[in-house]
Chimera marker file (.cmm) of the C-alpha trace (Angstrom):
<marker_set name="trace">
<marker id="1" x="234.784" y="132.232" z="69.197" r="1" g="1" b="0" radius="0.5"/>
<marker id="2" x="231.186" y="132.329" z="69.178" r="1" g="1" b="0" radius="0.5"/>
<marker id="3" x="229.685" y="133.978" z="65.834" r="1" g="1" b="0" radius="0.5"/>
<marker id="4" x="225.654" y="135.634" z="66.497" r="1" g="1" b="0" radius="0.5"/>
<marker id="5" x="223.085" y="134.649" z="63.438" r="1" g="1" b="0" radius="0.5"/>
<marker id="6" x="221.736" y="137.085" z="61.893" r="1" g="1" b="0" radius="0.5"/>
<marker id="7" x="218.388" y="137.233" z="59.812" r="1" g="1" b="0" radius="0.5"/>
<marker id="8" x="219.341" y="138.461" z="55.767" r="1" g="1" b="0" radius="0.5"/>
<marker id="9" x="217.472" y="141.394" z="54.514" r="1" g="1" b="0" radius="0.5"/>
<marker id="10" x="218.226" y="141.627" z="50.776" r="1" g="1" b="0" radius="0.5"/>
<marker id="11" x="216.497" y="144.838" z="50.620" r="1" g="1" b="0" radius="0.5"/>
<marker id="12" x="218.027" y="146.377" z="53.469" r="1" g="1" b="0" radius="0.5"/>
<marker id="13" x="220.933" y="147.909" z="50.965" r="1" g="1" b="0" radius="0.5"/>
<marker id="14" x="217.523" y="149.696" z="49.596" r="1" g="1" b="0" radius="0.5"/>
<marker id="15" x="216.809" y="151.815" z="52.830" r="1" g="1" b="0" radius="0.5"/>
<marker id="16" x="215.976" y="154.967" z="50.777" r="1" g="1" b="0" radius="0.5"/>
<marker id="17" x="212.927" y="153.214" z="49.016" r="1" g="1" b="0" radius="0.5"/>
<marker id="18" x="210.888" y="152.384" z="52.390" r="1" g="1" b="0" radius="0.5"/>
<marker id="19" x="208.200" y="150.722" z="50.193" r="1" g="1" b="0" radius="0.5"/>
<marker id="20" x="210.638" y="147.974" z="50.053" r="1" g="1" b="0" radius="0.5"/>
<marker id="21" x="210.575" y="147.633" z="53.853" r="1" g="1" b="0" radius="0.5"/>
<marker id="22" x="206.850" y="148.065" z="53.672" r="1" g="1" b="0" radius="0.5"/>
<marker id="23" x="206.172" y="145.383" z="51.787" r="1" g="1" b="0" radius="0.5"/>
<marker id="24" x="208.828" y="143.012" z="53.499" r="1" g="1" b="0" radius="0.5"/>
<marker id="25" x="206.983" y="143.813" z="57.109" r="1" g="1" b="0" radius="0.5"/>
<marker id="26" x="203.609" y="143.080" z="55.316" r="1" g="1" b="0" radius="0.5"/>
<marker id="27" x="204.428" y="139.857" z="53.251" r="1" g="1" b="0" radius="0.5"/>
<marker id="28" x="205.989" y="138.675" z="56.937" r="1" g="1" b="0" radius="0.5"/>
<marker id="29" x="202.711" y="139.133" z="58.185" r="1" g="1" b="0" radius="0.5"/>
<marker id="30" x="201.058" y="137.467" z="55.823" r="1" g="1" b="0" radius="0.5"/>
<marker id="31" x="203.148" y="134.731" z="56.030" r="1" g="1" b="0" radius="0.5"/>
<marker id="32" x="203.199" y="134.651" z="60.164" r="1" g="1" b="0" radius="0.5"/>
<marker id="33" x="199.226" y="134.675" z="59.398" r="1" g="1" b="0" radius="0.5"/>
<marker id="34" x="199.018" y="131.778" z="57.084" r="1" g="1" b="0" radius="0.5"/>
<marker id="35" x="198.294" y="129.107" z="59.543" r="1" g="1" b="0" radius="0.5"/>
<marker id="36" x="195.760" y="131.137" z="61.886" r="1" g="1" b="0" radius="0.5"/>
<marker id="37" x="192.263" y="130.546" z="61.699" r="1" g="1" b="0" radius="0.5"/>
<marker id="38" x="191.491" y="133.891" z="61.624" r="1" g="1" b="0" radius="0.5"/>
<marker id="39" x="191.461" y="136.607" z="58.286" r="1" g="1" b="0" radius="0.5"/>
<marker id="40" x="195.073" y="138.254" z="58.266" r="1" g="1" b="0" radius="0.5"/>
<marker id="41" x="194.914" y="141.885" z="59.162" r="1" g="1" b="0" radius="0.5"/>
<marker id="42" x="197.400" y="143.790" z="60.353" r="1" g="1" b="0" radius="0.5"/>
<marker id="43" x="196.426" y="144.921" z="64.231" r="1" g="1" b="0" radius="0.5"/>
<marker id="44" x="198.519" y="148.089" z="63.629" r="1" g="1" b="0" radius="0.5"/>
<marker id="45" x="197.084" y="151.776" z="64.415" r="1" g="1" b="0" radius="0.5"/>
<marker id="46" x="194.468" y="153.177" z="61.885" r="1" g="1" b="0" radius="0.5"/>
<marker id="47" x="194.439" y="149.630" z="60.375" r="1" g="1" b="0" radius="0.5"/>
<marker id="48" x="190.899" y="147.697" z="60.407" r="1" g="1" b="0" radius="0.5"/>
<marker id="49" x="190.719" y="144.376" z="62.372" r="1" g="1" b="0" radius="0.5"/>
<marker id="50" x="188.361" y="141.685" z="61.741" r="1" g="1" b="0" radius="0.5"/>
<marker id="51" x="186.723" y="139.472" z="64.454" r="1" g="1" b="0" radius="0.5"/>
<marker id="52" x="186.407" y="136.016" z="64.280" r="1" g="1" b="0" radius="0.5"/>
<marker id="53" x="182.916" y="134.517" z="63.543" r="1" g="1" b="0" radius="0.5"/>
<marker id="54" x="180.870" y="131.444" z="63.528" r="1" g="1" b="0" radius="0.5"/>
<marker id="55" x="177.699" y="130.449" z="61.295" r="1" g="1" b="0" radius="0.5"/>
<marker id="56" x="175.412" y="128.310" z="62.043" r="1" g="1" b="0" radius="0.5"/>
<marker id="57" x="171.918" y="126.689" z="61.536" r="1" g="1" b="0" radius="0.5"/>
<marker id="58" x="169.286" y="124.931" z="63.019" r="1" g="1" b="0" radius="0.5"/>
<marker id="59" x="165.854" y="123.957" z="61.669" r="1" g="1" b="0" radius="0.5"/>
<marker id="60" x="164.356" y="127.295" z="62.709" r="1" g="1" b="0" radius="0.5"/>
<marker id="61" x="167.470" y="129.539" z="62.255" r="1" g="1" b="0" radius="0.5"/>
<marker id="62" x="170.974" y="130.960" z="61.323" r="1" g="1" b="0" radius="0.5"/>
<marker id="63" x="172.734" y="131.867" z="64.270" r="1" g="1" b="0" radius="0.5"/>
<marker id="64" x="175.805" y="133.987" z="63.977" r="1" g="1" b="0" radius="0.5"/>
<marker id="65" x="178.558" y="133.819" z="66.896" r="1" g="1" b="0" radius="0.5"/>
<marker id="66" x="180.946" y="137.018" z="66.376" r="1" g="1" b="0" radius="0.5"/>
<marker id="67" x="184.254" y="137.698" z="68.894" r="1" g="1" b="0" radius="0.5"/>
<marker id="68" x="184.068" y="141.570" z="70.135" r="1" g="1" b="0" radius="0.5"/>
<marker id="69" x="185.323" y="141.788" z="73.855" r="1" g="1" b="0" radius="0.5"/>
<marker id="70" x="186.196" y="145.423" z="74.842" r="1" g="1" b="0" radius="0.5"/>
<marker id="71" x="183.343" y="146.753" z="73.207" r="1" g="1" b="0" radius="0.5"/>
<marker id="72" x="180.071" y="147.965" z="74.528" r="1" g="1" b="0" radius="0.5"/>
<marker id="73" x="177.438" y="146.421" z="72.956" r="1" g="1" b="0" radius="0.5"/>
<marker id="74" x="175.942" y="149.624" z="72.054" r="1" g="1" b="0" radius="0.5"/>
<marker id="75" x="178.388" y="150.435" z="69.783" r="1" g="1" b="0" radius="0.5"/>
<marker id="76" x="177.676" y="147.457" z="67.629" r="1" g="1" b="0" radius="0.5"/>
<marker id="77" x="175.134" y="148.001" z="64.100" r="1" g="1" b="0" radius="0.5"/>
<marker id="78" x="174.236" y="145.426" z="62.447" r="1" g="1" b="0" radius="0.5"/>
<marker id="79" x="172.604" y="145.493" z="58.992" r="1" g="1" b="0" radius="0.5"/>
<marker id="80" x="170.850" y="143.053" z="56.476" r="1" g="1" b="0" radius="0.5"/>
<marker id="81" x="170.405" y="143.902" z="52.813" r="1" g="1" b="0" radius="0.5"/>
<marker id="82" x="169.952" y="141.315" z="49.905" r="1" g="1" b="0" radius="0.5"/>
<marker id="83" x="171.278" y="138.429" z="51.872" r="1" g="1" b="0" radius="0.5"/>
<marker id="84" x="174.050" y="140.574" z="53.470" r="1" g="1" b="0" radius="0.5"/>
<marker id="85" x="174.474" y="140.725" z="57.128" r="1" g="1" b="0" radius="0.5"/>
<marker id="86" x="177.261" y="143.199" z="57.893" r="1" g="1" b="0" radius="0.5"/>
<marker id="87" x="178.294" y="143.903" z="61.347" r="1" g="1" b="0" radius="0.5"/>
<marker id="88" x="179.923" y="147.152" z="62.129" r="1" g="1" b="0" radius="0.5"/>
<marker id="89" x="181.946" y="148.987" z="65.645" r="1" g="1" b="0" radius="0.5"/>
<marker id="90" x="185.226" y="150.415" z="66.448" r="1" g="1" b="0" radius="0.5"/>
<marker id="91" x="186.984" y="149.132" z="69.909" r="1" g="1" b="0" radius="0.5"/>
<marker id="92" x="189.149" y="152.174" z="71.189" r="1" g="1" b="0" radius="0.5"/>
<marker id="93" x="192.659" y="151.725" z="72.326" r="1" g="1" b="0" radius="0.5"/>
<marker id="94" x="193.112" y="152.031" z="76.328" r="1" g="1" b="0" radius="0.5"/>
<marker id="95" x="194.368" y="155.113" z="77.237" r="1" g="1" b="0" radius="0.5"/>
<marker id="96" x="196.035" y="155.513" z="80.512" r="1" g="1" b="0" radius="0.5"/>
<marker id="97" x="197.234" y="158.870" z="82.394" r="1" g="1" b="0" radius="0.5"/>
<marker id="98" x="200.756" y="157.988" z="82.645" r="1" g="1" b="0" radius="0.5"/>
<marker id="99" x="203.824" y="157.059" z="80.285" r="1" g="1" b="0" radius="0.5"/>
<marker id="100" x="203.834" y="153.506" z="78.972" r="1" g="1" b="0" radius="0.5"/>
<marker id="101" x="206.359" y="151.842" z="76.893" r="1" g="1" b="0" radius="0.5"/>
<marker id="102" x="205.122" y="148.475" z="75.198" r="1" g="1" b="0" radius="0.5"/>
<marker id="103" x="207.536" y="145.849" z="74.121" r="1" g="1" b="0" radius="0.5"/>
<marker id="104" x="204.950" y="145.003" z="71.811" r="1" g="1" b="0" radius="0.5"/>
<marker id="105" x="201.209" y="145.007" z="71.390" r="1" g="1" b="0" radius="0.5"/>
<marker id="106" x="199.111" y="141.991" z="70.496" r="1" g="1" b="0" radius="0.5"/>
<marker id="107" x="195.446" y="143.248" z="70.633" r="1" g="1" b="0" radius="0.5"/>
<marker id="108" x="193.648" y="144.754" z="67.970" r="1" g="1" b="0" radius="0.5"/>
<marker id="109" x="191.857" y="148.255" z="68.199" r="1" g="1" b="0" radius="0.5"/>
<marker id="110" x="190.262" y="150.469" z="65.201" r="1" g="1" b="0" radius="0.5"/>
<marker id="111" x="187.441" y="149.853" z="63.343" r="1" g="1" b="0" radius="0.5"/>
<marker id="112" x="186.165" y="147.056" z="62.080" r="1" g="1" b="0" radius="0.5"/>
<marker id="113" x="183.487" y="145.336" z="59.287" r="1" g="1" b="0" radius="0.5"/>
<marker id="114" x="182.348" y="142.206" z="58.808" r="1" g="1" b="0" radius="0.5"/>
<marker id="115" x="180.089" y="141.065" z="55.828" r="1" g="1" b="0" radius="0.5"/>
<marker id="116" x="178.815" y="137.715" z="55.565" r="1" g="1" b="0" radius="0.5"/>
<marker id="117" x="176.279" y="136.236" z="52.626" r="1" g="1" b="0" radius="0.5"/>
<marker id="118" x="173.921" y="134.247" z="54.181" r="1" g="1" b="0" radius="0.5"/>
<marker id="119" x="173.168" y="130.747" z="52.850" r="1" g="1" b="0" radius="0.5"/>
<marker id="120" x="169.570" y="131.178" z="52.930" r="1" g="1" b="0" radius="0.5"/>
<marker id="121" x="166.755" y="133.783" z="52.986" r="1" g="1" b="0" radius="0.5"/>
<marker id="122" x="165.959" y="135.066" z="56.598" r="1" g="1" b="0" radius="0.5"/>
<marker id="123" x="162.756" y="136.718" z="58.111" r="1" g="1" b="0" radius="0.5"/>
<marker id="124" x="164.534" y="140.010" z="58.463" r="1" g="1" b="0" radius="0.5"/>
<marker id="125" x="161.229" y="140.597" z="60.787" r="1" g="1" b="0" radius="0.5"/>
<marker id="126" x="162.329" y="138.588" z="63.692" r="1" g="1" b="0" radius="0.5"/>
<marker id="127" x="166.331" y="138.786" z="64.194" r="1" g="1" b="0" radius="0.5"/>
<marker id="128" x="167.403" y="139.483" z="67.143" r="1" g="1" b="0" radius="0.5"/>
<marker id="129" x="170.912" y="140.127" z="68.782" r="1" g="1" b="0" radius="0.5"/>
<marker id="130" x="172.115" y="139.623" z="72.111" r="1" g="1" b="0" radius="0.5"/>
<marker id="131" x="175.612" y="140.746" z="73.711" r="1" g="1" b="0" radius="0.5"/>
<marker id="132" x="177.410" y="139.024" z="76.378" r="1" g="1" b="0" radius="0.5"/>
<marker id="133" x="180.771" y="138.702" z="78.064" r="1" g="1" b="0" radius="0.5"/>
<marker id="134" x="182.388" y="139.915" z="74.464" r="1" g="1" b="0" radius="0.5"/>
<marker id="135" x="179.808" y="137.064" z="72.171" r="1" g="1" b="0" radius="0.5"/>
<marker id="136" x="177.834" y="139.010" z="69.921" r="1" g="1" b="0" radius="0.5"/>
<marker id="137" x="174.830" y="136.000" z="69.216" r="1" g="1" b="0" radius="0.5"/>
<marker id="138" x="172.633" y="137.214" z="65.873" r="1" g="1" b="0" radius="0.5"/>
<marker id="139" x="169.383" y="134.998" z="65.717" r="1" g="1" b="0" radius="0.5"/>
<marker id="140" x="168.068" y="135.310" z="62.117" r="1" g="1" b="0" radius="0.5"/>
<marker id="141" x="164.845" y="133.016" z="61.553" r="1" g="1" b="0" radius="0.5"/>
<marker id="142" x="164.854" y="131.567" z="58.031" r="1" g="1" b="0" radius="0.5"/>
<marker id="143" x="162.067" y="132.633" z="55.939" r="1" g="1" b="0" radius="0.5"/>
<marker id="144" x="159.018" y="129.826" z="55.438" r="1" g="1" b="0" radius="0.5"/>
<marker id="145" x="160.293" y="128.906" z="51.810" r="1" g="1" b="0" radius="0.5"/>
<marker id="146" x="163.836" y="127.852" z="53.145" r="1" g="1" b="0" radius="0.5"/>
<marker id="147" x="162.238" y="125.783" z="56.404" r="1" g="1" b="0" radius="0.5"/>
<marker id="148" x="162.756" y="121.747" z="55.531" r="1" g="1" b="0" radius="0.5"/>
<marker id="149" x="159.187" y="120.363" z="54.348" r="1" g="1" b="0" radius="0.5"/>
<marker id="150" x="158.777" y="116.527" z="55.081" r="1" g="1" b="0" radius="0.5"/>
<marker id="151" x="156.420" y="115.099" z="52.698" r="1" g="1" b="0" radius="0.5"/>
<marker id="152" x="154.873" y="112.018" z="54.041" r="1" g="1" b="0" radius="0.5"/>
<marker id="153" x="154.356" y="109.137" z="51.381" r="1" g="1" b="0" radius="0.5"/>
<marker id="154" x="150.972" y="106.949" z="50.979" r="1" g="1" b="0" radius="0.5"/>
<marker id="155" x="151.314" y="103.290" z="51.288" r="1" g="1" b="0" radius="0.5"/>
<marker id="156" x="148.909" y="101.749" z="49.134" r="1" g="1" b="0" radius="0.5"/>
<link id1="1" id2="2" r="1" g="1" b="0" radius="0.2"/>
<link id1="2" id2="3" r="1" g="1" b="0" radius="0.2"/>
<link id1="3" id2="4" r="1" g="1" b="0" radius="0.2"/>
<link id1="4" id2="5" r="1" g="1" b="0" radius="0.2"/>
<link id1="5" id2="6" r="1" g="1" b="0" radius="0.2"/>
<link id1="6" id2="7" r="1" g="1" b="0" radius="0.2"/>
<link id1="7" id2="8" r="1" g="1" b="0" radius="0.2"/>
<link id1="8" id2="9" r="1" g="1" b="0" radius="0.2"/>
<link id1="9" id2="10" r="1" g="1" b="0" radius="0.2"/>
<link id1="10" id2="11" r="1" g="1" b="0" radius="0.2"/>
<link id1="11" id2="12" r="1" g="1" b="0" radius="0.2"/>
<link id1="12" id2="13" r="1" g="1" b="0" radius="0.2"/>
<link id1="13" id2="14" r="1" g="1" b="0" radius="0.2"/>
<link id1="14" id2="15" r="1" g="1" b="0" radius="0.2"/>
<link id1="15" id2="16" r="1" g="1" b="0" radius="0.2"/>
<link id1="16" id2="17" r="1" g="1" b="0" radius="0.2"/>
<link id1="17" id2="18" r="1" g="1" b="0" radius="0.2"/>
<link id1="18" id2="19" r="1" g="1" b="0" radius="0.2"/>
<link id1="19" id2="20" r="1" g="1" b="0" radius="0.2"/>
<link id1="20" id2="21" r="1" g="1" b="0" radius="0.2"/>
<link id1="21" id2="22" r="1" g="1" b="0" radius="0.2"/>
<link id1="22" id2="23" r="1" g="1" b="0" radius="0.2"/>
<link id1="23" id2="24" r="1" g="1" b="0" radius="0.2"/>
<link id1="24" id2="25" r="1" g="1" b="0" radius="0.2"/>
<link id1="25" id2="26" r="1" g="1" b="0" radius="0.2"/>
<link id1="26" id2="27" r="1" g="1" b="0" radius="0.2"/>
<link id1="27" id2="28" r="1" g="1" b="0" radius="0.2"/>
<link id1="28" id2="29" r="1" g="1" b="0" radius="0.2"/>
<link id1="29" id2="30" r="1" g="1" b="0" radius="0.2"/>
<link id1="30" id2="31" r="1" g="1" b="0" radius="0.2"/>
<link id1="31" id2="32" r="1" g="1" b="0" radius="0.2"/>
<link id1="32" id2="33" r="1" g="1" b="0" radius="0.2"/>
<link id1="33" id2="34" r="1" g="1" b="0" radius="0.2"/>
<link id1="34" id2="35" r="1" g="1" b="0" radius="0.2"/>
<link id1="35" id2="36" r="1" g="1" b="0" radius="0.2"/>
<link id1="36" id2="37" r="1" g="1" b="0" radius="0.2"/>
<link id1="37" id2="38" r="1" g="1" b="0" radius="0.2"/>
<link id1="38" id2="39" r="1" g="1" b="0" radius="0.2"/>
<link id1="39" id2="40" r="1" g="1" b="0" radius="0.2"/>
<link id1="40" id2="41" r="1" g="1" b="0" radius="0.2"/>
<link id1="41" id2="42" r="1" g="1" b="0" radius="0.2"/>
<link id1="42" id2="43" r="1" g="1" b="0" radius="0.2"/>
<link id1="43" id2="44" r="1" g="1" b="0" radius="0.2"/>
<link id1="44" id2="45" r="1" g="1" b="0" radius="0.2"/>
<link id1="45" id2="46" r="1" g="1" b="0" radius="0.2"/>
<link id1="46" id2="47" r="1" g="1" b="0" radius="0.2"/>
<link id1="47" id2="48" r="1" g="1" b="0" radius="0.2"/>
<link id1="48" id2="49" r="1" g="1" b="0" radius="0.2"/>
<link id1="49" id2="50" r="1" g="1" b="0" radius="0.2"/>
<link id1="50" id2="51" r="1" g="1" b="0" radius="0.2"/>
<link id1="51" id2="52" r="1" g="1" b="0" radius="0.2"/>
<link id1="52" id2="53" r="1" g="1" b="0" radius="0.2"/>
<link id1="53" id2="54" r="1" g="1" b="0" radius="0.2"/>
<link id1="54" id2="55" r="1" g="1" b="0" radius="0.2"/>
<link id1="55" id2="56" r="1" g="1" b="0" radius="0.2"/>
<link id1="56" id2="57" r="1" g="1" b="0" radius="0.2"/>
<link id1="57" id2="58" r="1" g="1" b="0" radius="0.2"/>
<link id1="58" id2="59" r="1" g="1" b="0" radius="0.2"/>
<link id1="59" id2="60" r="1" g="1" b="0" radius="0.2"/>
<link id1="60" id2="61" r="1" g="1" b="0" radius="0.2"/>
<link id1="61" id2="62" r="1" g="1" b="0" radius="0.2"/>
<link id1="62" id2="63" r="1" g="1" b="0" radius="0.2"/>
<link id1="63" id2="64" r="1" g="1" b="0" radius="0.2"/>
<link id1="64" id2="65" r="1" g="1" b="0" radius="0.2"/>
<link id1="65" id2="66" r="1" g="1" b="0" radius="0.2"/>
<link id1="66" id2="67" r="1" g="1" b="0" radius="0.2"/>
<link id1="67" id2="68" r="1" g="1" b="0" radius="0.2"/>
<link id1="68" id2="69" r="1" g="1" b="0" radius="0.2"/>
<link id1="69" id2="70" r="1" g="1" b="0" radius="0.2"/>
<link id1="70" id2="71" r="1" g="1" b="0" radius="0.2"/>
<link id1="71" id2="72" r="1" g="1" b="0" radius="0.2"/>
<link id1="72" id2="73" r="1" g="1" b="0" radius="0.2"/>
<link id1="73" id2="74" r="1" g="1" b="0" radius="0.2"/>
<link id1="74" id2="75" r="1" g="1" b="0" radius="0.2"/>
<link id1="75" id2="76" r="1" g="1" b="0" radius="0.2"/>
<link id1="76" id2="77" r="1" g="1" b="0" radius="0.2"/>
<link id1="77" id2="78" r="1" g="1" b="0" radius="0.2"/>
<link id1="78" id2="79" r="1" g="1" b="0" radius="0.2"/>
<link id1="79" id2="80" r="1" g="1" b="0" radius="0.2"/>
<link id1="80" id2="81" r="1" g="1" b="0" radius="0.2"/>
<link id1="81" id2="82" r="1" g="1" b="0" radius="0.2"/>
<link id1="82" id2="83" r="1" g="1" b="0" radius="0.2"/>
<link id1="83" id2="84" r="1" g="1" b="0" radius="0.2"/>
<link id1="84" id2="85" r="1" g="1" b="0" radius="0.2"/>
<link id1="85" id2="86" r="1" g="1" b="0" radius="0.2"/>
<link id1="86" id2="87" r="1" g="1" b="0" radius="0.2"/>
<link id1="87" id2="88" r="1" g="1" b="0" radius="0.2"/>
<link id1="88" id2="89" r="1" g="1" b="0" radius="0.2"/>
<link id1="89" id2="90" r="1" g="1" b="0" radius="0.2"/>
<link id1="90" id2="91" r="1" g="1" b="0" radius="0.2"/>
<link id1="91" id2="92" r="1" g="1" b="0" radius="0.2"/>
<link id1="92" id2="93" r="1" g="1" b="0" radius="0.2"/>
<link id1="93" id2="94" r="1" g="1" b="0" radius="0.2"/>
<link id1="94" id2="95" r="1" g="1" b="0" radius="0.2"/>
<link id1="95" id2="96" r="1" g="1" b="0" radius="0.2"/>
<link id1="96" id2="97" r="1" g="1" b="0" radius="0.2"/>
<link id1="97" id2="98" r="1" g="1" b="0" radius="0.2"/>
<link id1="98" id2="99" r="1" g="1" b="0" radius="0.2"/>
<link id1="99" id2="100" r="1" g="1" b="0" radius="0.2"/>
<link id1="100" id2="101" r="1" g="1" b="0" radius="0.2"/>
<link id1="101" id2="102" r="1" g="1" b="0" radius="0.2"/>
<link id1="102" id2="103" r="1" g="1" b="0" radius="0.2"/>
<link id1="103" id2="104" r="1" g="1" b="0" radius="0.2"/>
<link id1="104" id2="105" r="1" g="1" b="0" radius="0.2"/>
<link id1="105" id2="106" r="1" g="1" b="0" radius="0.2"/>
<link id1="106" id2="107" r="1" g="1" b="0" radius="0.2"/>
<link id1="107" id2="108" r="1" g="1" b="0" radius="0.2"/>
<link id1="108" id2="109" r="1" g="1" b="0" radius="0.2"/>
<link id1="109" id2="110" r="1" g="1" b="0" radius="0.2"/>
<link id1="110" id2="111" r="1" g="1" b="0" radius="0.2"/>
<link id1="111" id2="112" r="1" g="1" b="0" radius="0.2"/>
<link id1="112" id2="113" r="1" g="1" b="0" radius="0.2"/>
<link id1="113" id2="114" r="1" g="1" b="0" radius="0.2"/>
<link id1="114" id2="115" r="1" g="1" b="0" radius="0.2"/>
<link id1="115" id2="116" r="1" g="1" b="0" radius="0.2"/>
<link id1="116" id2="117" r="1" g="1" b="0" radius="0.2"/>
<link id1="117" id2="118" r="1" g="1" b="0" radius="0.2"/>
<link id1="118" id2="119" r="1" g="1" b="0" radius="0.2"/>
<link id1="119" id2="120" r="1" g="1" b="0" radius="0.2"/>
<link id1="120" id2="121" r="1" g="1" b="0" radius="0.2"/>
<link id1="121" id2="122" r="1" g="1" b="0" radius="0.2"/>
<link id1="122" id2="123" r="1" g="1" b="0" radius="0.2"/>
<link id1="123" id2="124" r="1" g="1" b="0" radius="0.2"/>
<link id1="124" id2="125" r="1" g="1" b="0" radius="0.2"/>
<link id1="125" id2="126" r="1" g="1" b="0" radius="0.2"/>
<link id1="126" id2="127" r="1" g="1" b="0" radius="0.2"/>
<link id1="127" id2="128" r="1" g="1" b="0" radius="0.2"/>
<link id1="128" id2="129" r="1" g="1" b="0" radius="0.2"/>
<link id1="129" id2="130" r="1" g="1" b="0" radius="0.2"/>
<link id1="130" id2="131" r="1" g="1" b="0" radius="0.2"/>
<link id1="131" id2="132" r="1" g="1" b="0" radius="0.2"/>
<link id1="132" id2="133" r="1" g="1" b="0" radius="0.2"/>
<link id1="133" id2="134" r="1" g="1" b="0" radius="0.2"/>
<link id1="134" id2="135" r="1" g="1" b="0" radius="0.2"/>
<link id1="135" id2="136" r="1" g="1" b="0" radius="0.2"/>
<link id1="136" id2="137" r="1" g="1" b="0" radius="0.2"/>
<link id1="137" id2="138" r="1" g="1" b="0" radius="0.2"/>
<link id1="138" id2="139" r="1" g="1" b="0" radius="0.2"/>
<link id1="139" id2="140" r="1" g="1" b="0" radius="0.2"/>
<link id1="140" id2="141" r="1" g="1" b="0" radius="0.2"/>
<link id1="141" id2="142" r="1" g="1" b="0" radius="0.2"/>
<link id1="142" id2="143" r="1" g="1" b="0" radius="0.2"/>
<link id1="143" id2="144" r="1" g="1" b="0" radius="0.2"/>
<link id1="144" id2="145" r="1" g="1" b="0" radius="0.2"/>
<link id1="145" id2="146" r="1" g="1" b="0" radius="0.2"/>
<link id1="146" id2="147" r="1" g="1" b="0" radius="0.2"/>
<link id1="147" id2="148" r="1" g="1" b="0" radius="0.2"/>
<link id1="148" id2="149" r="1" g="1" b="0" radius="0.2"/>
<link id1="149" id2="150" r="1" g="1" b="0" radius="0.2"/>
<link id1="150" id2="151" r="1" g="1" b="0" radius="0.2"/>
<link id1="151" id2="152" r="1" g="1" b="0" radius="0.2"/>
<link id1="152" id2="153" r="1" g="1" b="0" radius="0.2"/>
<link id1="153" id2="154" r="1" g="1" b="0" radius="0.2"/>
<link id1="154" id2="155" r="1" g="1" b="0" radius="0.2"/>
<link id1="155" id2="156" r="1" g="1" b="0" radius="0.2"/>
</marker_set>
């Protein structure tokens, strides 16, 4: 006689008080999340998703690398205030004519914001963005003060 494992739910007893349930579903998240690169967020309806991003520099620049596929690059603001770069859009769930049931749903829709302090001042001037095949690339030229001065030294 085969006997089935089941997972124990110590709060299950407490059905009436869904916050329980809530906050089990949530702290299993969290914990599924833990060894992801990537900030935990729930990808659930209504619920903001954050993309991944990279930051990087050069001599000349700060380049910043940000994961949106399924959204037109359009719909993208970006912003820079004190330091602050803080990228903004909202990718739309696919909605299809007939009647679909999902077993489940990996991909994340809603809105999301990103906010990033930079590590040094940038010529706010001269950024520009480009968008392609779902890479948002942010090229923000640093400021003359922050550029790497070599100082040559006399021999005497």
């Amino acid at each position: 006689m085969a006997r089935e494992l089941t997972k124990w739910r110590p709060f299950r007893e407490l059905a009436p008080f869904r916050e329980f349930e809530r906050v089990r579903r949530e702290m299993d998240h969290l914990w599924d999340s833990f060894f992801e690169r990537r900030p935990a967020v729930a990808a659930t309806e209504g619920r903001e998703w954050l993309p991944a991003l990279d930051l990087a520099e050069t001599d000349k620049d700060l380049i910043v690398k940000c994961e949106v596929p399924g959204i037109d690059g359009k719909d993208i603001d970006i912003s820079l205030m004190d330091n602050l770069l803080t990228i903004k859009g909202e990718k739309a769930q696919e909605k299809e004519g007939k009647e679909e049931n999902y077993h489940f749903v990996e991909r994340s829709y809603g809105a999301f914001s990103r906010s990033i302090e930079l590590p040094k001042a940038v010529n706010s001037e001269k950024i520009t963005a480009s968008y392609k095949n779902g890479i948002l690339r942010i090229v923000l030229p640093k400021s003359e003060e922050t550029k790497k001065k070599e100082i040559k030294v006399k021999v005497e």
